[in-house]
C-alpha positions in Angstrom: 15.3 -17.6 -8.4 12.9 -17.4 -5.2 12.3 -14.5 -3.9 12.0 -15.2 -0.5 9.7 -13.1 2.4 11.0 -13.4 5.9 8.5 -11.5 8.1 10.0 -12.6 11.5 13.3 -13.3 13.6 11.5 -16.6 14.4 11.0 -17.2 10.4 14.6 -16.7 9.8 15.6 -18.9 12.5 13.3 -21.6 11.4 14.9 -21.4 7.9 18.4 -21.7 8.9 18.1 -24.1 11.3 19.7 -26.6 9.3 22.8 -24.3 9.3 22.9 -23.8 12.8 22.0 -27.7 13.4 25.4 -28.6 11.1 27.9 -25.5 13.0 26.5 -27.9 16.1 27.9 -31.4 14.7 30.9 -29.7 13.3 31.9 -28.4 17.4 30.8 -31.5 19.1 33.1 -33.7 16.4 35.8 -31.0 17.8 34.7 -32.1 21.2 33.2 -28.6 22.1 29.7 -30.5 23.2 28.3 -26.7 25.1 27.7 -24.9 22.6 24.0 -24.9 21.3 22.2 -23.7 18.2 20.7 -20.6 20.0 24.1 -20.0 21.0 25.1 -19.7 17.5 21.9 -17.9 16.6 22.7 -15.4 19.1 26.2 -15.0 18.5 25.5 -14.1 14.7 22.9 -12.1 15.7 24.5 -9.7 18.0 27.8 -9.9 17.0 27.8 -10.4 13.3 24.6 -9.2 11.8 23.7 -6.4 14.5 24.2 -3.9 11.9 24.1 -5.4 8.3 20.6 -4.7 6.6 19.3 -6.8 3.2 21.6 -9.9 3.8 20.4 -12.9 1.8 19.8 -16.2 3.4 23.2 -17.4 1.3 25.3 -14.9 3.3 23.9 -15.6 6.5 24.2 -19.4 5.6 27.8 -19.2 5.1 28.5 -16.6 7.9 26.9 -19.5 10.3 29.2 -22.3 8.5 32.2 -20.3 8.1 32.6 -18.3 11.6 35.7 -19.9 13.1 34.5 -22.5 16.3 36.8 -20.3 18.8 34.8 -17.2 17.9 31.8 -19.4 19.3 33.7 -20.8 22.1 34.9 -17.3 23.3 31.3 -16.2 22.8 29.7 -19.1 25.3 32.9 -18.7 27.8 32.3 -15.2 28.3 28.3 -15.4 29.0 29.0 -18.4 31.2 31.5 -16.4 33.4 28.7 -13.2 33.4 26.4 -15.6 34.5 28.9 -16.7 37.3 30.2 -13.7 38.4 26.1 -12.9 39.5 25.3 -13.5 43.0 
């Protein structure tokens, strides 16, 4: 197997994006068309992987694909509304 060196958030992201890029079709064939990949980036990132150390690109992979869409929707609503409630 590869062993595989990640030196950088933007590495990481750049490797995954096809994971991210596929969570995105699945939402907008749902009809949830606001949601974006750095949306999903960041909501795995502070929400799911905030405190997990030596995950593999497999587990991050399939917490992308496999987080339910409301968790990504609830996610998006509530910075939207922060972002409104700012005068």
């Amino acid at each position: 197997m590869e062993d595989i060196n990640i030196k950088s958030q933007k590495e990481l992201f750049v490797r995954i994006k096809p994971a991210l890029r596929c969570k995105k079709h699945e939402l907008m064939a749902q009809g949830i068309n606001y949601i974006t990949e750095i949306d999903i980036w960041n909501y795995n990132k502070n929400n799911i992987w905030i405190n997990k150390n030596g995950l593999t690109l497999a587990e991050i992979v399939n917490g992308i694909l496999n987080t339910p869409n409301q968790e990504y929707e609830k996610y998006v609503i509530k910075k939207i509304n922060a972002k409104e409630d700012v005068i």
